[in-house]
N, C-alpha and C positions, 0 to 999 in steps of 0.2 A: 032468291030463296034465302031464307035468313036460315044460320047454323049457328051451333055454339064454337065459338073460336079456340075453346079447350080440344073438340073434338076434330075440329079442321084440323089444327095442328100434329095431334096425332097422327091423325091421316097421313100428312105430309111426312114425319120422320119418320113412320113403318114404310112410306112407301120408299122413302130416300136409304132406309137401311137394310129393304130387302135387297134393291139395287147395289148393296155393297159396299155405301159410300158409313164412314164409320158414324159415330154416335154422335162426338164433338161437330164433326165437319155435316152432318145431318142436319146438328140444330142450327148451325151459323146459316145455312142456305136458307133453311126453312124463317128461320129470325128477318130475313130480307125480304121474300116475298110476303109474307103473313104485314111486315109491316106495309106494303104496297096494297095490299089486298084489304087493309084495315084504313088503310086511308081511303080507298075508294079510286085507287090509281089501278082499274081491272087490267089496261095492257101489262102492266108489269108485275102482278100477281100470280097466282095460281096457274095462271092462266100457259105460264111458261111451263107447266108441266106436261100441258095436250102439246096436240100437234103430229108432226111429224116424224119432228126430234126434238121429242118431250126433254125434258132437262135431268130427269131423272136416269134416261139412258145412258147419259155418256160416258162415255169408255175412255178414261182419260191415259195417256200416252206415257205418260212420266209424274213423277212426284213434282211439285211445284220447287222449280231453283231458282236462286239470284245469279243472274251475269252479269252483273258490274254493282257493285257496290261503293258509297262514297261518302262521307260525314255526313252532308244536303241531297245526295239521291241515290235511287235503289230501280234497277232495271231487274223485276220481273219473270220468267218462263214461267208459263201456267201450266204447261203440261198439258195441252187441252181439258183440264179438268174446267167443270163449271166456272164461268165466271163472277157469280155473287159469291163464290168461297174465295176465290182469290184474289176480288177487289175487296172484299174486307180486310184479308191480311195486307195489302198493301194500303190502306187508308191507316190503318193502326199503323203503319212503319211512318207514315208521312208525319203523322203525330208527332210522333217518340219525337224524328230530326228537326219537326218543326220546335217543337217543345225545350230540345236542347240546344238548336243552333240558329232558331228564330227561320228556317225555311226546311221546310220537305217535299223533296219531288221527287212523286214515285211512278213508271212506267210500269204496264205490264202488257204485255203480247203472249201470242200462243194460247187465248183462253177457248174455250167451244162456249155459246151462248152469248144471251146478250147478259150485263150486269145487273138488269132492272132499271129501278126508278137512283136519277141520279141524285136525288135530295135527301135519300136513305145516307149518302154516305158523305156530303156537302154538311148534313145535320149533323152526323156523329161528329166532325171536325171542329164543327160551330160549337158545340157542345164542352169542348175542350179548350173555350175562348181562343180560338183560333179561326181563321177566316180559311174557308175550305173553298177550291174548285176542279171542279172533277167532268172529266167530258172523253165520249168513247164513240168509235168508230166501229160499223159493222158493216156486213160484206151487201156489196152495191144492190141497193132497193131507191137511192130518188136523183131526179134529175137535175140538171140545171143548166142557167146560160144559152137557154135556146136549143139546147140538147135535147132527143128524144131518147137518148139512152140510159141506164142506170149505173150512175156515175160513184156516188159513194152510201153511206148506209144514211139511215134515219138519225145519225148523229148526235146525241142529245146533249148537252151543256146545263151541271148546274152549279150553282152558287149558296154559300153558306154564309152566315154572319154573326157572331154572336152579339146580343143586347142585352138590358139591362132585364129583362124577360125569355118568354120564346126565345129562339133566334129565327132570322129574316132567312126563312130560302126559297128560291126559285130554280126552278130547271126546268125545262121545253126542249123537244123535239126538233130539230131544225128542217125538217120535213114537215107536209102539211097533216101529217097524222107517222102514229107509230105503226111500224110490220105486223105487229099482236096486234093493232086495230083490225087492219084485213084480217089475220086468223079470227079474233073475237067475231067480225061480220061475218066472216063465211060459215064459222059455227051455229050463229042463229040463222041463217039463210034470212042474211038485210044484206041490201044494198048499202054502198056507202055515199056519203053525200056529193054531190057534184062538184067539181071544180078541187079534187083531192086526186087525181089520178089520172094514167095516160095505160093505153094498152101495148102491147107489143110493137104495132104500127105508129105510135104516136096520138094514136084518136082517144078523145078523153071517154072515158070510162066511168059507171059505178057500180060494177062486178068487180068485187075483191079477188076475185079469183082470174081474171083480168087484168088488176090491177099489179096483181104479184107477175105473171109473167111480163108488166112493162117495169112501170114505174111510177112513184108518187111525186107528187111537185112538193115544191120547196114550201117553206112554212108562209115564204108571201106570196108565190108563184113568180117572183121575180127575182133580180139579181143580187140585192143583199140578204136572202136568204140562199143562196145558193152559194154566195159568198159564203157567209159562214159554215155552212158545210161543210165547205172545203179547207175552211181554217181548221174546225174539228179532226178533220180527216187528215191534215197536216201536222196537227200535235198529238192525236193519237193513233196514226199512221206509221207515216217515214219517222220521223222521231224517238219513238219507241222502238222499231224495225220491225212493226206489225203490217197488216198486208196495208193498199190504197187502191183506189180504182178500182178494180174487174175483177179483184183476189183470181185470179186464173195462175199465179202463180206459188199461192197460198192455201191451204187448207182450211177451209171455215177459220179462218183468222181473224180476231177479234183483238181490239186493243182499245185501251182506257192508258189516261193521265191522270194523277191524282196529286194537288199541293195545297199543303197548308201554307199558312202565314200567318205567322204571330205581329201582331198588332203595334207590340211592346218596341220592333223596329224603327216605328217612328212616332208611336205617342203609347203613352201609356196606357194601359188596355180596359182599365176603368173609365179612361178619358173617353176613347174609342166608345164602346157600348154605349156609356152616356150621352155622345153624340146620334150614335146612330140610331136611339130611342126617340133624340128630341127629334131627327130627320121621319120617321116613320111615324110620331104623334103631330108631326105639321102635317104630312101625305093625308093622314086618317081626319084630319081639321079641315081640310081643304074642301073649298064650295062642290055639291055634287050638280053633276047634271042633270037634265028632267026628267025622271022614272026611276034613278037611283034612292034605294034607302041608305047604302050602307058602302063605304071605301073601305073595299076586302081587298089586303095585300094578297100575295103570292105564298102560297102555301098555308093562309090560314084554315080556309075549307078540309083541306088533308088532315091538318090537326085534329080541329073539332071534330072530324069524323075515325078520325081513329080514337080519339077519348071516349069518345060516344059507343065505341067496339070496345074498348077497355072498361067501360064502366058497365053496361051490359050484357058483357060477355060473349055476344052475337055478333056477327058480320051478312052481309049481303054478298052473296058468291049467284056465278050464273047457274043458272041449271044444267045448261049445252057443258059446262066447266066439268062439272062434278061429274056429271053422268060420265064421259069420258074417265074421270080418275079412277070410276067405281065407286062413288061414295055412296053410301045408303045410308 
């Protein structure tokens, strides 16, 4: 269902500000999803507002503190407040160190939620002729290594790059689908596609609803996806001092890494861009195979479709979405 994006957005900040969350910290949350939702990235949109434990309810613990602060890095407490409020403040700090000391690396633990889409915040870095990487851990939903258990979260890892245009980003789930997919399936009462899931006992699955009390497989169903996972879970886990594994002795503990890297460390950052323009006009030159029109990098569909929401004002939201917000 198409909506005006003037209107959606409303929606969002009256509903973020009856919930008590103030005006400022209303729009930065709402600035995250709306831009997910405008891309056409639905798990990481709106979509985090249904559910269970909508993102609008939560009841954060404490003001957001830093516990260790350092010229190149900044560790983080979220306070359990939302985590798209508080991976934006810690993307802008990574900035700032990266900007004045050529590296920023920022940890944050203790968030409630997941952060969203990670190219939301790989982009802003990129943005800043900086090379952004940013990748978060959530509490155990995929398996791995022959494991029938739910080992770490849907993990997702993105990357940012600035060019002589765009900037180049990419980010993926290292699971074979994201946690909001199951909720988005179970909302429309769909099944999910085969060979994405295992149930409680191990037996593959495509009831999301199923699927959530087992587990999802890895992004390959094998062991270098599962590796990676566990790398994720490794530098936005123990690292940060956020939960790993089972969180059984965590609280809905969420943790994200966040670093820039200025370019200018080892080549000049006009040099840079211009490289990696000519690296990404070879990629798009390159012979295609048979049924291909067109060499689409990574993240250019997201673009085009949120310009395409920016220039017309409208977005595509689900109906099962809204109806749950109450929109009318």
């Amino acid at each position: 269902m198409k909506i005006s994006v003037a209107d959606l957005r409303e929606k969002v900040l009256n509903t973020l500000k009856e919930k008590g969350f103030s005006e400022i910290d209303s729009k930065s949350i709402a600035d995250c999803l709306l831009w997910a939702e405008m891309s056409g990235v639905k798990t990481q949109g709106i979509i985090k507002m249904t559910g269970t434990e909508p993102l609008q309810n939560i009841k954060p613990k404490h003001e957001i503190k830093i516990e260790r602060d350092t010229k190149l890095s900044q560790l983080i407490n979220g306070g359990a407040n939302p985590a798209p409020l508080v991976s934006q403040k810690a993307t802008d700090v990574a900035i700032e160190k990266a900007k004045e000391h050529g590296i920023g690396i920022v940890g944050v633990r203790n968030t409630f939620s997941s952060n969203g889409a990670q190219a939301f915040y790989a982009e802003k870095i990129a943005k800043e002729n900086l090379i952004g990487i940013v990748c978060s851990r959530s509490p155990a939903a995929t398996t791995g290594f022959g494991s029938i258990d739910a080992l770490w979260g849907t993990n997702p890892i993105g990357f940012g790059f600035p060019t002589e245009k765009e900037p180049l980003v990419f980010d993926m789930a290292t699971s074979a689908m994201t946690f909001y997919g199951l909720i988005l399936a179970k909302a429309r009462g769909e099944k999910i596609p085969d060979d994405m899931a295992i149930d409680a006992d191990g037996n593959p699955t495509n009831d999301p609803e199923r699927a959530m009390e087992g587990a999802i497989l890895p992004f390959d169903r094998g062991y270098k996806g599962a590796g990676l996972g566990m790398v994720v879970e490794m530098l936005a886990g123990p690292l940060v001092n956020s939960a790993w594994i089972d969180n059984k002795t965590f609280t809905e503990e969420w943790g994200s890494l966040f670093l820039a890297i200025d370019p200018n460390l080892l080549v000049d950052t006009d040099v840079f861009k211009k490289n990696a323009s000519d690296l990404i006009a070879k990629v798009k030159a390159s012979r295609k195979k048979e049924g291909t029109t067109e060499i689409r990098l990574p993240g250019e569909r997201a673009t085009e479709t949120r310009k395409e929401a920016d220039s017309n004002g409208e977005v595509e939201v689900e109906e099962a979405v809204l109806k749950e917000l109450g929109y009318q």
